[in-house]
KOLFI-665240 format. One record per residue (C-alpha): y, z, x. Coordinates in steps of 0.25 Angstrom, whole numbers, plus 5000, padded with zeros to 4 digits. Layout:
N
YZX...
//
This chain:
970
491750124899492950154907493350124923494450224929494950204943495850314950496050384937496650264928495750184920495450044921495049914916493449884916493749754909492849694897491749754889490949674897491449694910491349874906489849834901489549774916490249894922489450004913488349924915488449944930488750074930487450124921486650064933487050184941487350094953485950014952486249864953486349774941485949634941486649524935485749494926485449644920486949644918487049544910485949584902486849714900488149654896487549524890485949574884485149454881486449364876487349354890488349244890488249124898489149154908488649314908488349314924489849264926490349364917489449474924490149434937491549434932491449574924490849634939492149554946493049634937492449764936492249764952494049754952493949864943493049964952493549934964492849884976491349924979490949984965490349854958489649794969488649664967487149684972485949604971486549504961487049634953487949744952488249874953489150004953489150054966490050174974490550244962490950384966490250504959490750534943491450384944490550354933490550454919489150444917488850474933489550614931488850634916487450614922488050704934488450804925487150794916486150824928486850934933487050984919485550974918485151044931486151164926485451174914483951194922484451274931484951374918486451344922486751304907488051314906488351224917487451124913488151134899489451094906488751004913488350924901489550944894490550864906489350754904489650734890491150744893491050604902490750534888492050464881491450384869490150304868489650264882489950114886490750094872491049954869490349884881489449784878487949724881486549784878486749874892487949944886487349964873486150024879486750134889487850164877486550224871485950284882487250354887487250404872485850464872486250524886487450584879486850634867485850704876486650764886487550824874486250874869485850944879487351004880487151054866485851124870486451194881487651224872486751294864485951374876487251414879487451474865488651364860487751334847488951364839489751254846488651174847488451154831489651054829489350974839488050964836488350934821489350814824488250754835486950774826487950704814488050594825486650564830485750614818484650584823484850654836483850764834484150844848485450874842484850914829484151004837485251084843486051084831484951154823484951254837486451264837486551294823485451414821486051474834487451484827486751554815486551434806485051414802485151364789486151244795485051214809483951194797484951104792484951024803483251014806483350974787484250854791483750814803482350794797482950734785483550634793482350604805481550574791482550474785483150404796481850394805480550444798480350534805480450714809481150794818480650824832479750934834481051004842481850994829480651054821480351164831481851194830481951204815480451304814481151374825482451384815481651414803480951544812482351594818481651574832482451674843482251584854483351494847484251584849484251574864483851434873482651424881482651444895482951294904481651224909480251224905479451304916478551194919478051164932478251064941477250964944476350994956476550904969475550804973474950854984475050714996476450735003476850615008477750635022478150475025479450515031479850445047479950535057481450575057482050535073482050655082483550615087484250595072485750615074486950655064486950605051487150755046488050735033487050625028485950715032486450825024486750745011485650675011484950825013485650865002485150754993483750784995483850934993484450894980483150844976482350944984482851054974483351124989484751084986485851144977486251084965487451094957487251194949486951284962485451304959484251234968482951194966481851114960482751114946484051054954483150934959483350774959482550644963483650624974483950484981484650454992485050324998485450295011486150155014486850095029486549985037485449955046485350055057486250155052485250265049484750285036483150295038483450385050484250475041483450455028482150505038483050605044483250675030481950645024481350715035482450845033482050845019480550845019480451005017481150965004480250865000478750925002478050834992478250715002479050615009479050465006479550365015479450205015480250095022480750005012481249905021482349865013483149785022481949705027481349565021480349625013480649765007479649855003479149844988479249964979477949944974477349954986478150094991477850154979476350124980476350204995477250294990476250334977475050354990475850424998476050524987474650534984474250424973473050344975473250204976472350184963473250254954474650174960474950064951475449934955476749914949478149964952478550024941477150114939477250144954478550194954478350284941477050344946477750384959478850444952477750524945476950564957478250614963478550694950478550844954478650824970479750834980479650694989480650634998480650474998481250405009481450255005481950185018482650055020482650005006483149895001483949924987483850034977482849934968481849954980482150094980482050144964480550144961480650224973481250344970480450474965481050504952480850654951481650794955481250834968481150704974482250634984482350474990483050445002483250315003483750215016484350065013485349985018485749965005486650054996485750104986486750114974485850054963485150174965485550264955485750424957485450404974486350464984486750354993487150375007487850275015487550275029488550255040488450245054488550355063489750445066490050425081489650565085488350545079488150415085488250465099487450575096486350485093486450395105486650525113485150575108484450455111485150435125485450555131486550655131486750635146486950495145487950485134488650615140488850525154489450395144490150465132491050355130489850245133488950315123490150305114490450165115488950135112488650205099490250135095489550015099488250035091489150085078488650225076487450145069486250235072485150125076486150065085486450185092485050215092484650065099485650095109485350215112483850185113484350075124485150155131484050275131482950185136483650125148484050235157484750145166485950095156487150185153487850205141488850115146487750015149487350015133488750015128489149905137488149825129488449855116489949825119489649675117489649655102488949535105487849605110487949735102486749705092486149645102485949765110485849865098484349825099483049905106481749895103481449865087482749925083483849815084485349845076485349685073484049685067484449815057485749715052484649605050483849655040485049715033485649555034484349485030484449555015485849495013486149375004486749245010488149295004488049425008487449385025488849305026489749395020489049485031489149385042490649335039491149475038490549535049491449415057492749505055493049595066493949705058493449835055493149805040493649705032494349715017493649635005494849535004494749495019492949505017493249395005494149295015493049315027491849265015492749185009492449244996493149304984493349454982492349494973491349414981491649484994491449604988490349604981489649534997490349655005489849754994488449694994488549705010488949855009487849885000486849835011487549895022487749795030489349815026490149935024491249965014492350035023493250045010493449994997493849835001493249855015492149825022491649845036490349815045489749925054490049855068488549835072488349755057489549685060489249645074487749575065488649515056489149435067487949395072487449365059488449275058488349215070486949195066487049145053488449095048488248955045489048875048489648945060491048915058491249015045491149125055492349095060492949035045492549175039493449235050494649145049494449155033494949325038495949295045496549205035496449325025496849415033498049335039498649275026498649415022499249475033500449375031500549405017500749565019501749505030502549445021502649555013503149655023504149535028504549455017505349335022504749325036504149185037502949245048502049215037502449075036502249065051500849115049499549015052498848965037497749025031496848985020496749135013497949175006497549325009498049445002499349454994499849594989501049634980501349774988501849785002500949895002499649834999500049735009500349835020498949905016498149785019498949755033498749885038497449895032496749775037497349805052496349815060495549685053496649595054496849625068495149605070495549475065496549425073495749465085494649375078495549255079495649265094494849155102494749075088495348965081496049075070496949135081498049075077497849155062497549265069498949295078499649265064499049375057499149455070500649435067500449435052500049585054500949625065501349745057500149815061500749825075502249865069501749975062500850025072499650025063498749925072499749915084498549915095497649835088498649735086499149725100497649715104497649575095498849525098498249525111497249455109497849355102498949315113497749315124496949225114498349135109498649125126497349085129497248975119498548925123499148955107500648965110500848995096499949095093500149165107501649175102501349235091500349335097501249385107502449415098501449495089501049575102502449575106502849655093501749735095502249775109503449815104502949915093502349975104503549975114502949885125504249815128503749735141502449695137503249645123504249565130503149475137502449465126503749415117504149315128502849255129502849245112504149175112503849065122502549045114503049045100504048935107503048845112502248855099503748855091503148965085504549005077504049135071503349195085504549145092505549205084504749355082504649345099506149325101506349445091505349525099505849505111507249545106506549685104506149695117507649645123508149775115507049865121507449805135509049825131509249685133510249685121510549555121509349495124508649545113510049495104509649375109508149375106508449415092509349305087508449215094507349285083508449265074508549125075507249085074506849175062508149115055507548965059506149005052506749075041506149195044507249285036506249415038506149385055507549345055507849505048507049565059507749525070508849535065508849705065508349685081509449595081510549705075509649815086510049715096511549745093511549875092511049895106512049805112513049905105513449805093513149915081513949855071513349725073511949795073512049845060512649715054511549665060510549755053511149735039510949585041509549595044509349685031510049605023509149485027507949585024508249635013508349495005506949465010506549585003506249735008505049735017504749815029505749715039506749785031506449925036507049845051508249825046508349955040507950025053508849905061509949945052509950095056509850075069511050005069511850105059511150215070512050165081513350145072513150305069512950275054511750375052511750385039511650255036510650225047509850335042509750275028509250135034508050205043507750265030507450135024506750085035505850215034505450175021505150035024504350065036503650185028503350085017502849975026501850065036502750015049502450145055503150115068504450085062504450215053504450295065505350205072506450225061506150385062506650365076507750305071508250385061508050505072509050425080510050425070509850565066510050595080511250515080511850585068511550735074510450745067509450795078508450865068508350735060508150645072507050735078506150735064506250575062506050575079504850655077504150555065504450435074503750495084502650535074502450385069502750305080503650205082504050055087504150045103502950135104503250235116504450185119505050225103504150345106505150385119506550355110506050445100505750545109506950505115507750545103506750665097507350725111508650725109508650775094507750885101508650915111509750925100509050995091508851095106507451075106507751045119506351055125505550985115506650865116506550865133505050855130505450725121506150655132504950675142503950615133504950505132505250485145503750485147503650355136504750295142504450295156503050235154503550115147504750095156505750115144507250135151507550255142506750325151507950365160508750395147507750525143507750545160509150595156508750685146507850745151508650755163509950805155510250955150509951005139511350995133511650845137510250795132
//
């Protein structure tokens, strides 16, 4: 019992712990209770504490597989989502039914390699050294399976006339299980076809000594027969007989049954599931092709299928829409029943079985009353015919299996909103949404191609709004149809309100809301919360570790919830670790909330609980990134401690990566009590806007937040608002609207004495001085920056400012000072320890070392900072030192240098937005022009003239005069 991962091996823990794991993984996905597993690991002497120990074995194995493999259901477990051949005895049985379809179809050679791959997955006695009766009891039956499977490779060894190399391995085997007359068999068969009579004879005078000693009793009429055959020199041992028996199939019955729906006239799309589900019934219907390339009644399966996705997504439509494509394949019949899984009172098996046997022609007298003989005797009366059963709506694959026809020929198809993964050998298919063409395609069929045509974009905005969930486009659509005085803007007007939205997804007896319920109602009490509280969270998805802060629950308990919420389809596993609600479930979960979340005050606990996660976390990957800058201690409490990680990396993976949910959450704080939190992890994660990675987004909430902080009269958190937006401003160039903003943050981080937004705005508003050419302003700005950090002992802000303090110099014309200044900065930096603040000094440093024409060792800093900011994901700044190194290869002489790195930063982007955009232009022109690509550099200038005159820049005039200039001059 090994576990590999990614091609290394690891752990699976205890005897115990292995026993639990093979034990799950012999249930071919089928749900095991608690109670059968301790039976398996334990038998009839389990410890006292043996549930516990159950618990703690699935805690560990579930850190071994990885998320979503050992998921909790129905007070159980199982193994679910293993990829095909993850598990050896999957690909042997694979291998063994193919190998078996080779050999009736009189491919025997493939069948024998078949069998021999099979036998090649063995390594040692099955399950060795686990313990319990349930080990014990599969090691035998994986034995006997092996011991037949290498029989029946023996047999075809010798149709394939290897009976030479057959007779030693057959000696060794038959010395190992004596009693094993099936080997005995084709030892005697191996050894006369190799010559050696006198020695197969041998082999019947022992075997009967033996049978008579150890057991009493004599050898099979097969062994007798063999030996008279032996004994006459029979010829037709000499060659095997031909594959199959000849005999007939069993007639059909002659009722046909034909239960299926009517299939909707205006089906739409849905073509790859149409086709693999297609295929899956020609697989049973002999009209496919197998593997071996042959077709026919001998290639046939009992074949299931089982289609699982939320209420309204679909399924029956499709599951009918296939039945129905099917039925020429199928000519003994076609079932159908409504399970009604996901109502209060599902259908009994008993009782589907019992109209099921009439339809099929049984009289009523001869169906007996319990399920076990009903379920048999249908079996039986399907024995020989070609029947399609649709099973709608169940309710889990235990309602499902007394169900299933159990012969060749035969096919289920069956709908739930339940993943069916206890049903063993079923093809599951998940169900999504529509895609977004499909989606209007629909609503255009049942409105009218005219009216869609005359309000493409409307008609758009109503199947966004509707999800691309069919039934929701298929309500609206009916609305809109059957009032002939509303537009499609009319419609989509009403489902832009999310309040409204399920509301108005609603006509006649179909109702969206009233889908979600019945899937709702079936849920535990655990299970309905964690699906209220979590559908709070505006984000797109939301990880497992932020799921756990929302419930307030451990890890392993989160998951098991989410996992079990996935399973019914009310949830959907976006990755591994994530999950998200389709908008239409999220948009219930809210109202079920509202509705039932007692008391009413945990809504809004379970929402502060995320931002507390999400924010002490965010400050943790800050500090990180900026060791030494005392931000974080500036930073509001919170009562999660949030995530810690030992790489930078990992750290930048989850800020980048939880982006877009962070952000959903600040804009969640707005017009609450947790604003305050919210403008800190705003700030926290202000290097989403640096980089360029959430830029608009971020602006959009830091909007927000000043509007909401302004409002409210928060001089504090205003302050600290608008010098997150001012930064953002500058990334993107906006000089004037930036300058109002870091005026307004200064005076309100003075009338909160908000030190740390007081000190940033002064260093922001330096930056904009500089962009202005107000030298010595923006001097002044920055020692004022300067100050303050050095008063909060804030070494890491004090660092920063420091380079725009040496930038500040060099344009006043001070370039010693400058680079004196730079160093200073570095040094301070680098005793802090090497982050991503000091890729700035590097890239301070060589602009300084640019302007005192000391290239090379300009050039050698900017490469510095290029690793930095590579390593860190500051896209922005990568391209911005690009720029720069082109200016100082430009500088050198180096025009063909300057133009490649002018070219990358215009390729990634830079800080300044289209201002940047214009210098590098700027300069990719001029290496142009001296590289006498004359024409491809004037055609720089005017695109950079065009930036700069639409955001007033003054260099405008300074292209005017290159453009204007000859050739030569420019």
């Amino acid at each position: 019992m090994r576990v590999w991962w990614g091609g290394d091996a690891v752990g699976a823990g205890s005897p115990q712990q292995r026993a639990l794991l093979a034990a799950l993984l012999l249930r071919e996905g089928r749900t095991a209770t608690a109670g059968e597993l301790i039976d398996a690991l334990w038998g009839e002497d389990p410890p006292s504490q043996a549930l516990a120990a159950l618990r703690t074995y699935a805690s560990r194995l579930r850190k071994v597989l990885g998320p979503g493999v050992l998921v909790s259901e129905a007070g159980g477990y199982a193994v679910a989502g293993l990829a095909d051949g993850a598990l050896d005895l999957h690909a042997a049985q694979d291998l063994a039914a193919r190998a078996e379809k080779a050999r009736a179809a009189g491919e025997t050679g493939e069948a024998r390699e078949g069998l021999r791959r099979a036998l090649a997955l063995w390594d040692g006695e099955a399950l060795a050294g686990l313990p319990g009766p349930y080990a014990e009891a599969q090691r035998v039956r994986l034995e006997e399976w092996r011991l037949q499977l290498l029989e029946t490779r023996l047999d075809l060894d010798l149709e394939l006339g290897c009976h030479a190399e057959a007779v030693s391995e057959l000696t060794a085997l038959t010395a190992a299980h004596p009693l094993r007359e099936r080997l005995r068999e084709l030892l005697m068969l191996a050894l006369y076809r190799s010559g050696r009579q006198a020695e197969a004879l041998a082999v019947y005078a022992d075997t009967r000594r033996l049978l008579a000693d150890e057991l009493g009793v004599d050898p099979r009429p097969g062994l007798q027969d063999l030996q008279g055959r032996i004994l006459r020199a029979d010829p037709g041992l000499v060659e095997p007989p031909p594959p199959g028996d000849g005999a007939d199939p069993p007639a059909a019955a002659s009722r046909r049954p034909a239960q299926l729906p009517a299939t909707v006239p205006d089906f739409t799309g849905r073509a790859a599931f149409v086709a693999e589900l297609s295929d899956v019934l020609a697989s049973a219907s002999g009209t496919g092709t197998g593997s071996s390339g042959t077709s026919g009644a001998e290639g046939r399966v009992m074949a299931v299928s089982a289609l699982a996705g939320i209420g309204g997504v679909g399924k029956t439509t499709l599951a009918v829409h296939v039945a129905h494509r099917a039925r020429p394949a199928f000519p003994d019949g076609q079932l159908y029943v409504d399970l009604q899984g996901a109502g209060a009172r599902a259908a009994e098996p008993e009782t589907v079985l019992g109209s099921f046997l009439r339809a099929l022609g049984t009289a009523e007298s001869d169906i007996p009353d319990s399920l076990a003989e009903r379920a048999a005797l249908y079996r039986s009366v399907l024995d020989g015919r070609r029947v399609l059963v649709l099973l709608d709506n169940a309710r889990d694959a235990a309602q499902v299996r007394p169900l299933l026809p159990g012969t060749a020929g035969c096919a289920a198809l069956v709908t739930s909103r339940v993943r069916m993964t206890g049903l063993a050998g079923a093809h599951l298919v998940d169900l999504d949404v529509m895609s977004p063409e499909e989606a209007l395609a629909l609503f255009t069929r049942i409105v009218g191609e005219e009216r869609v045509a005359a309000e493409r974009q409307a008609a758009l905005d109503v199947v966004g709004a509707c999800g691309f969930l069919p039934l929701a486009l298929r309500i609206a659509a009916s609305r809109l149809a059957a009032r002939r005085t509303w537009t499609v803007s009319v419609l989509a007007a009403k489902l832009a309100d999310e309040r409204r939205r399920l509301d108005e997804l609603q006509a006649g007896d179909l109702a969206v809301a009233a889908t979600f319920e019945l899937g709702y109602g079936q849920l535990e009490p655990a299970q309905a919360r964690a699906f209220r509280l979590l559908g709070l969270a505006d984000g797109p998805d939301i990880s497992l570790a932020a799921a756990a802060a929302v419930l307030d629950l451990p890890a392993e308990e989160t998951e098991d919830l989410l996992e079990s919420l996935v399973d019914t389809s009310l949830l959907e596993s976006a990755a591994p670790g994530r999950y998200r609600f389709h908008d239409l479930v999220r948009l219930y979960a809210r109202v079920c909330a509202d509705r039932d979340e007692h008391p009413p005050s945990e809504r809004g606990a379970a929402l502060s609980r995320l931002l507390d996660f999400y924010l002490a976390t965010a400050a943790a990957v800050y500090a990180i990134e900026r060791p030494g800058d005392r931000l974080v201690d500036h930073l509001e409490p919170t009562r999660h401690e949030g995530l810690r990680f030992a790489q930078g990396s990992r750290a930048l993976d989850w800020l980048y990566g939880e982006g877009e949910c962070l952000l959903a959450c600040v804009r969640q704080s707005v017009g609450t009590d947790r604003l305050r939190r919210g403008v800190d992890l705003l700030w926290a994660a202000k290097d989403l806007a640096e980089s360029g990675a959430d830029a608009r987004r971020y602006e959009a909430t830091a909007v927000a937040v000043c509007d909401a902080a302004q409002a409210a009269g928060d001089h504090r958190t205003e302050g600290r608002a608008r010098t997150t937006l001012t930064n953002v401003l500058l990334v993107s160039g906006r000089i004037q609207q930036a300058e109002r903003e870091a005026l307004l943050a200064m005076d309100r981080a003075a009338d909160a004495q908000d030190v740390a937004a007081g000190s940033w705005a002064a260093n922001d508003r330096g930056l904009i001085a500089l962009h202005q050419l107000r030298y010595a302003d923006g001097k002044g700005f920055f020692e004022q920056a300067i100050r303050g950090f050095s008063a909060a002992g804030n070494r890491a802000g004090e660092a920063t400012t420091t380079f725009n303090l040496s930038r500040a110099h060099l344009a006043m014309g001070n370039v010693t000072r400058a680079v004196d200044i730079a160093r200073d900065g570095l040094g301070l930096l680098a005793e802090l320890g090497t982050t991503m603040r000091l890729a700035n000094g590097h890239y301070a440093l060589g602009v300084a070392l640019t302007q005192a024409d000391r290239h090379a060792e300009a050039l050698g800093q900017f490469a510095e900072a290029l690793t930095v900011f590579v390593l860190h994901r500051q896209r922005l700044w990568e391209g911005t030192t690009h720029f720069r190194i082109a200016e100082t290869h430009l500088a050198a002489h180096r025009p063909a240098q300057a133009a490649q790195h002018a070219e990358q930063a215009l390729a990634i982007g830079c800080i300044g937005g289209d201002r940047m955009r214009g210098n590098v232009l700027t300069l990719l022109g001029r290496a142009l022009s001296a590289l006498r690509e004359v024409d491809r550099g004037r055609a720089c200038w005017r695109e950079a003239l065009r930036l700069y005159e639409a955001s007033g820049d003054g260099q405008a005039e300074q292209v005017r005069a290159l453009l204007l200039a000859p050739a030569e001059a420019a």
